[in-house]
N, C-alpha and C positions, 0 to 999 in steps of 0.2 A: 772702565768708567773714567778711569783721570785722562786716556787719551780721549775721550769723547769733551771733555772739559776744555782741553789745549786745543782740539781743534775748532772749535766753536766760539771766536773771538764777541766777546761781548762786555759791554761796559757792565761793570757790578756797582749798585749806588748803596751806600749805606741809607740803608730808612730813618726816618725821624721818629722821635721817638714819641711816642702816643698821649696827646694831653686830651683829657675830655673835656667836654664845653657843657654846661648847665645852664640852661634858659632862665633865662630871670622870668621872675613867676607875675611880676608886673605887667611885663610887657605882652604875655601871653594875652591874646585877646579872647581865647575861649574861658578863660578866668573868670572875667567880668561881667555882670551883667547890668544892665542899665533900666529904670523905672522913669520911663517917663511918665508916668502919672503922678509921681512925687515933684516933679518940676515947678518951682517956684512956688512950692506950699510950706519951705521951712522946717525941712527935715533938722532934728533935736534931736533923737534917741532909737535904739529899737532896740529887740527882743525876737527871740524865736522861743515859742511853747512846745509841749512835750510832741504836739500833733504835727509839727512841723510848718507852722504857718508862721509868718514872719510878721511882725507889728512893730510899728512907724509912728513915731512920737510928733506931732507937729507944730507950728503955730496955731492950727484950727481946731486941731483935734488927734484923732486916733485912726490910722487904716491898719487893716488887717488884710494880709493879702497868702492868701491857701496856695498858692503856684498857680489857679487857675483865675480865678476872680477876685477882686478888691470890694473891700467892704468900709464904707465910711461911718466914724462917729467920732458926733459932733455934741454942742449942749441941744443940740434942738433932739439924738438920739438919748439924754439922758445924762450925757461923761457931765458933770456940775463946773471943771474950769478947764480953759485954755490959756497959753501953749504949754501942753506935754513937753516938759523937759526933763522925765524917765519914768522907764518903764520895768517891768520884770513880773516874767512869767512862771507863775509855782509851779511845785511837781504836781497841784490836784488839776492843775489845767487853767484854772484862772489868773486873771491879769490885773495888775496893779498900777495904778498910774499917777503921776505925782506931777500938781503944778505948780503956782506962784501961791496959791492959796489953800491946797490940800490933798491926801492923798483919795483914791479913788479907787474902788474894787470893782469887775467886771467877772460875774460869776451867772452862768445859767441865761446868759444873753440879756445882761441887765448894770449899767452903773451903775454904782453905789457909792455918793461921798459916806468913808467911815474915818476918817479923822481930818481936823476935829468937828466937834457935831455942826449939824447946820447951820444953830444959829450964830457960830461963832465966826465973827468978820475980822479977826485976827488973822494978817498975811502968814503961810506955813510953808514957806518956799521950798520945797521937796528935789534938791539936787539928784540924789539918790536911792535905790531903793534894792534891795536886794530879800533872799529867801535863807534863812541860818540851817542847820542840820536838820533842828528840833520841828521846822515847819515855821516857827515864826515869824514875821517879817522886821524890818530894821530898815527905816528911813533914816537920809542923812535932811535934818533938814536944819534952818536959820537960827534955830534956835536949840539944834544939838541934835542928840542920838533917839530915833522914836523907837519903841521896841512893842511891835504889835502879836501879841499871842492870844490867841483866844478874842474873849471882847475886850481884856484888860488893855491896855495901853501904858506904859512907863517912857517917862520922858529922862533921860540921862546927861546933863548938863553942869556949867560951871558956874561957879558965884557969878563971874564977870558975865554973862548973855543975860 
């Protein structure tokens, strides 16, 4: 074997040594995907609910969109104010939406302003909104912490607002 070595003149190159390369997950184009039907409507917020449908906060209103078809609502569908600037969707399946003037339930294919009552023309600028353990919901809004459980409503705030 070593004379089979020596007679077989060949260059021997040392290899390099082995660096992996990690695709940046930006630039991956199968990542992304793109909604033109959102185009120049003033995307604000979204959410995805338990069924897997993605909902889209806007200047106009509310889409929902299943992966298959887009579903608009507007005040003329019932939502009471626009622009949606957040959303969040509970574990029972229903949606919550929050504008410049209040937040909003969508339960059983139907808006509902539930705080505060109708006829209240007091601005509730609703930044935020989220779902706690207990099920209750917790708006960030202008005037402080909303805490909605049940029908009750508790407003969590400082001397100064």
């Amino acid at each position: 074997m070593a004379l089979a070595f020596l007679l077989c003149p060949s260059v021997i190159q040392a290899t390099q040594p082995y660096t992996p390369t990690h695709p940046d997950p930006i630039l991956e184009k199968w990542r992304w995907k793109s909604f033109p039907e959102l185009s120049g409507l003033g995307l604000l917020c979204l959410t995805e609910d338990r069924d897997k449908n993605m909902w889209f906060g806007l200047r106009n209103g509310v889409r929902k969109y299943d992966g298959l078809t887009w579903t608009e609502y507007t005040s003329d569908d019932g939502l009471p104010n626009t622009p949606v600037f957040s959303l969040c969707a509970a574990r029972d399946g229903s949606v919550y939406a929050g504008s410049h003037q209040n937040l909003s339930h969508f339960v059983d294919d139907v808006w509902q302003q539930i705080f505060p009552s109708i006829n209240d023309t007091t601005p509730w600028y609703v930044y935020d909104i989220i779902e706690s353990v207990d099920g209750s919901i917790w708006a960030a809004t202008v005037w402080g912490a909303l805490n909605l459980k049940g029908e009750k409503a508790t407003l969590y705030t400082t001397a100064e607002t």
